[in-house]
C-alpha positions in Angstrom: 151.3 107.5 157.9 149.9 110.1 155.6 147.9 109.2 152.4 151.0 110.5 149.9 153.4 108.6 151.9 150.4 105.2 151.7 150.0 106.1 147.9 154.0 105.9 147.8 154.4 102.4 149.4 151.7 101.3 147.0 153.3 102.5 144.1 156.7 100.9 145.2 155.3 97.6 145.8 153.5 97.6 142.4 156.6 98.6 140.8 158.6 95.9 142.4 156.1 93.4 141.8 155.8 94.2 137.6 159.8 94.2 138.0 160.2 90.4 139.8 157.7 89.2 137.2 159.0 90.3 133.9 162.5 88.8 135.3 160.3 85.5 136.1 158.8 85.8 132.9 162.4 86.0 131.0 164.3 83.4 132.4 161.0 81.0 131.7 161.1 82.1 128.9 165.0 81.7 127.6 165.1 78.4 129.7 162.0 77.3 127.7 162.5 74.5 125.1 160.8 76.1 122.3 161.6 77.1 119.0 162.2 81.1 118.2 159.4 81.7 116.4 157.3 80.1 119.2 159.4 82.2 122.1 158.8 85.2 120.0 155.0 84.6 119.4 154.4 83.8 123.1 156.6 87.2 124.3 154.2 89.2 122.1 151.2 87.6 124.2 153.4 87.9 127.4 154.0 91.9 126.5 150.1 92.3 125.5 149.3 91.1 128.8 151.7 93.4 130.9 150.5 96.4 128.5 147.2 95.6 129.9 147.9 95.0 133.5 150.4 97.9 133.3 147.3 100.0 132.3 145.0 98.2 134.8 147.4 99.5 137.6 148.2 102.7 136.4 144.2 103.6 136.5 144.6 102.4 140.3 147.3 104.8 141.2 145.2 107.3 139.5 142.4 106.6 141.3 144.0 106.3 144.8 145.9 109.2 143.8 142.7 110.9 143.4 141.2 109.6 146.5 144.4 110.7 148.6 144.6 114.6 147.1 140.1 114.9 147.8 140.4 113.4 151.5 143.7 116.1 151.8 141.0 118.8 150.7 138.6 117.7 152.6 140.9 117.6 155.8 142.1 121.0 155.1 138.9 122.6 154.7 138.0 121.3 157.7 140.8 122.6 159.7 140.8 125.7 158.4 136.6 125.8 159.6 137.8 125.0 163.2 140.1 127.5 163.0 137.9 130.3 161.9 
């Protein structure tokens, strides 16, 4: 498995992961025996949170991303020294 095609999988996951928790989160939420105003104020807490872990996780797919695209460099140049 290459490391775009690992960077992929770990994309997917992550993105099906944020998806089966904000459906978690909504029907706890609309179940919930709470007033409106107390729904509403805890989905603004509920939405800071996945801005932050949304941002968390976008800095690790940056970072893999990053990771993945040097060890390609580094690879290449190295075949390309064998081959000369």
């Amino acid at each position: 498995m290459t490391s775009e095609s690992n960077v992929k999988g770990v994309e997917w996951y992550l993105g099906a992961f944020a998806l089966g928790a904000a459906a978690g989160i909504a029907v706890t939420l609309l179940t919930a025996p709470r007033t409106g105003r107390e729904t509403r104020e805890q989905l603004m807490r509920v939405a800071r949170g996945m801005q932050a872990t949304a941002e968390q996780a976008s800095s690790a797919i940056q970072s893999a991303t990053n990771t993945a695209v040097n060890a390609g460099r580094t690879a290449f140049e190295q075949v390309q020294e064998e081959a000369s």
